[in-house]
C-alpha positions as CSV (number, residue, x, y, z in Angstrom):
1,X,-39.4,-83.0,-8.9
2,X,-39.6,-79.3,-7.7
3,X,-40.7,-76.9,-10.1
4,X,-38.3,-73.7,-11.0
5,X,-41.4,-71.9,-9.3
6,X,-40.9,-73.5,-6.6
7,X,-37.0,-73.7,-6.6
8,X,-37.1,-69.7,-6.9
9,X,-39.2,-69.2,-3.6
10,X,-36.7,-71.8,-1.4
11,X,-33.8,-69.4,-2.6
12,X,-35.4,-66.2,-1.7
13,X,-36.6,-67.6,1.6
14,X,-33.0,-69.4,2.3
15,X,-31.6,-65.8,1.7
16,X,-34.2,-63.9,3.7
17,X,-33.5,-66.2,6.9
18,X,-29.9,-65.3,6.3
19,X,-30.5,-61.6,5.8
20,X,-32.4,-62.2,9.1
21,X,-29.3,-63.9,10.7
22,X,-27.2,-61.7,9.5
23,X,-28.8,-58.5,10.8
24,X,-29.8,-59.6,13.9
25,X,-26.3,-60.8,15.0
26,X,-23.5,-59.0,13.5
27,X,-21.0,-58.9,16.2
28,X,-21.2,-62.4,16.7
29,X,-20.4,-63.1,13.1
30,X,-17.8,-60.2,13.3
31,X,-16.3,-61.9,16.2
32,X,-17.1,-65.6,15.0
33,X,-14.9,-64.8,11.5
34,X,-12.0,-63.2,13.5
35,X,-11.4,-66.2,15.6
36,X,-12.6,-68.7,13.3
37,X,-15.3,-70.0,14.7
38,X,-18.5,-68.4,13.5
39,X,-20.3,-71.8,12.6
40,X,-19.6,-72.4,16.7
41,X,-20.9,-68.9,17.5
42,X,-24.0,-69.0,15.5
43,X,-24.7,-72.7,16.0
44,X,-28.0,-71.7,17.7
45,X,-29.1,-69.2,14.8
46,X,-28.2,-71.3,12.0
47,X,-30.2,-74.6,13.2
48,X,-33.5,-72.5,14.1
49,X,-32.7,-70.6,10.4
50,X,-32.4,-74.2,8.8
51,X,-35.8,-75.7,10.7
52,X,-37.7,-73.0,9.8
53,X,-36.4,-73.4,6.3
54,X,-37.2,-77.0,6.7
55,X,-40.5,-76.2,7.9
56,X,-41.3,-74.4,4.5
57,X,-40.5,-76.0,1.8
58,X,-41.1,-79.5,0.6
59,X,-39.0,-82.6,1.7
60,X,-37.7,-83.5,-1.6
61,X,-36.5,-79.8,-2.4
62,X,-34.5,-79.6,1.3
63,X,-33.3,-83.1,0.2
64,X,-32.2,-82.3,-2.9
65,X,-30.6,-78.7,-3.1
66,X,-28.3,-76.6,-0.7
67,X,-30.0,-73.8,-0.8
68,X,-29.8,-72.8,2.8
69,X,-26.0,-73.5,3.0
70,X,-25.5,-71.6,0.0
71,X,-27.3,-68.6,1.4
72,X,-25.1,-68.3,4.7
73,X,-22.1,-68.1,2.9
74,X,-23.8,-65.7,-0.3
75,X,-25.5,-63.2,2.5
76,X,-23.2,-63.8,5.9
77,X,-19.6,-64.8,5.0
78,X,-18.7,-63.6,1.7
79,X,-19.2,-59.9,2.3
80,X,-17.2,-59.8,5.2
81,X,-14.0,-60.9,3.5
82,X,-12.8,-57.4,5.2
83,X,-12.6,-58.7,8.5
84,X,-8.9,-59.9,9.1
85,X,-8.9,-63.5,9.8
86,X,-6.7,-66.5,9.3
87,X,-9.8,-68.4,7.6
88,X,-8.9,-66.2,4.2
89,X,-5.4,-66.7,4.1
Protein backbone atom coordinates (compact mmCIF):
# COMPACT_ATOMS: atom_id res chain seq x y z
CA UNK A 1 0.00 0.00 0.00
CA UNK A 2 1.39 3.57 -0.98
CA UNK A 3 2.36 5.61 1.72
CA UNK A 4 0.74 9.31 2.15
CA UNK A 5 4.52 10.31 1.33
CA UNK A 6 4.31 8.81 -1.50
CA UNK A 7 0.57 9.58 -2.45
CA UNK A 8 1.60 13.48 -1.90
CA UNK A 9 4.48 13.32 -4.57
CA UNK A 10 2.03 11.37 -7.46
CA UNK A 11 -0.40 14.43 -6.90
CA UNK A 12 2.13 17.11 -7.27
CA UNK A 13 3.68 15.42 -10.27
CA UNK A 14 0.07 14.58 -11.84
CA UNK A 15 -0.50 18.36 -11.40
CA UNK A 16 2.92 19.58 -12.69
CA UNK A 17 2.44 17.49 -16.04
CA UNK A 18 -0.84 19.17 -16.25
CA UNK A 19 0.47 22.69 -15.48
CA UNK A 20 2.96 21.58 -18.31
CA UNK A 21 0.02 20.61 -20.60
CA UNK A 22 -1.75 23.31 -19.91
CA UNK A 23 0.82 25.95 -20.62
CA UNK A 24 2.34 24.58 -23.48
CA UNK A 25 -1.05 24.27 -25.39
CA UNK A 26 -3.59 26.77 -24.59
CA UNK A 27 -5.23 27.41 -27.77
CA UNK A 28 -5.78 24.00 -28.42
CA UNK A 29 -7.59 23.57 -25.13
CA UNK A 30 -9.26 26.98 -25.85
CA UNK A 31 -10.34 25.63 -29.02
CA UNK A 32 -10.80 21.93 -27.89
CA UNK A 33 -13.50 23.34 -24.96
CA UNK A 34 -15.37 25.50 -27.52
CA UNK A 35 -16.11 22.71 -29.89
CA UNK A 36 -16.17 20.08 -27.43
CA UNK A 37 -13.61 18.10 -28.19
CA UNK A 38 -10.57 18.88 -26.17
CA UNK A 39 -9.87 15.11 -25.04
CA UNK A 40 -9.74 14.69 -29.20
CA UNK A 41 -7.43 17.70 -29.48
CA UNK A 42 -5.03 16.89 -26.82
CA UNK A 43 -5.15 13.14 -27.23
CA UNK A 44 -1.40 13.22 -28.07
CA UNK A 45 -0.52 15.49 -24.86
CA UNK A 46 -2.50 13.73 -22.53
CA UNK A 47 -1.13 9.98 -23.34
CA UNK A 48 2.65 11.25 -23.33
CA UNK A 49 1.48 13.31 -19.83
CA UNK A 50 -0.07 9.97 -18.45
CA UNK A 51 3.22 7.62 -19.57
CA UNK A 52 5.43 9.81 -18.11
CA UNK A 53 3.20 9.73 -15.03
CA UNK A 54 3.25 6.06 -15.36
CA UNK A 55 6.83 6.00 -15.68
CA UNK A 56 7.17 7.58 -12.20
CA UNK A 57 5.33 6.38 -9.85
CA UNK A 58 4.72 2.80 -8.68
CA UNK A 59 2.30 0.29 -10.37
CA UNK A 60 0.00 -0.21 -7.49
CA UNK A 61 -0.35 3.70 -6.85
CA UNK A 62 -1.25 4.28 -10.90
CA UNK A 63 -3.52 1.30 -10.29
CA UNK A 64 -5.10 2.33 -7.53
CA UNK A 65 -5.77 6.24 -7.61
CA UNK A 66 -6.87 8.80 -10.42
CA UNK A 67 -4.55 11.11 -9.74
CA UNK A 68 -3.65 12.09 -13.27
CA UNK A 69 -7.28 12.31 -14.41
CA UNK A 70 -8.08 14.38 -11.48
CA UNK A 71 -5.28 16.77 -12.29
CA UNK A 72 -6.47 17.48 -16.07
CA UNK A 73 -9.69 18.46 -14.98
CA UNK A 74 -8.28 20.43 -11.40
CA UNK A 75 -5.46 22.43 -13.57
CA UNK A 76 -6.91 22.38 -17.46
CA UNK A 77 -10.69 22.28 -17.53
CA UNK A 78 -12.05 23.68 -14.47
CA UNK A 79 -10.56 27.23 -14.80
CA UNK A 80 -11.66 27.68 -18.06
CA UNK A 81 -15.41 27.46 -17.26
CA UNK A 82 -15.26 31.09 -19.08
CA UNK A 83 -14.97 29.82 -22.40
CA UNK A 84 -18.50 29.62 -23.91
CA UNK A 85 -19.25 26.10 -24.77
CA UNK A 86 -22.20 23.72 -24.88
CA UNK A 87 -20.14 21.16 -22.56
CA UNK A 88 -21.29 23.53 -19.44
CA UNK A 89 -24.75 23.97 -20.22
Amino acid sequence: MPSEEEKAKAIRLARAIASDISLYNEEKIRQGIEEDNLFDVLQEELEEGRELYRSRVSEELYRTTNFFERAIVDIIVRPRGHIRSKVWL
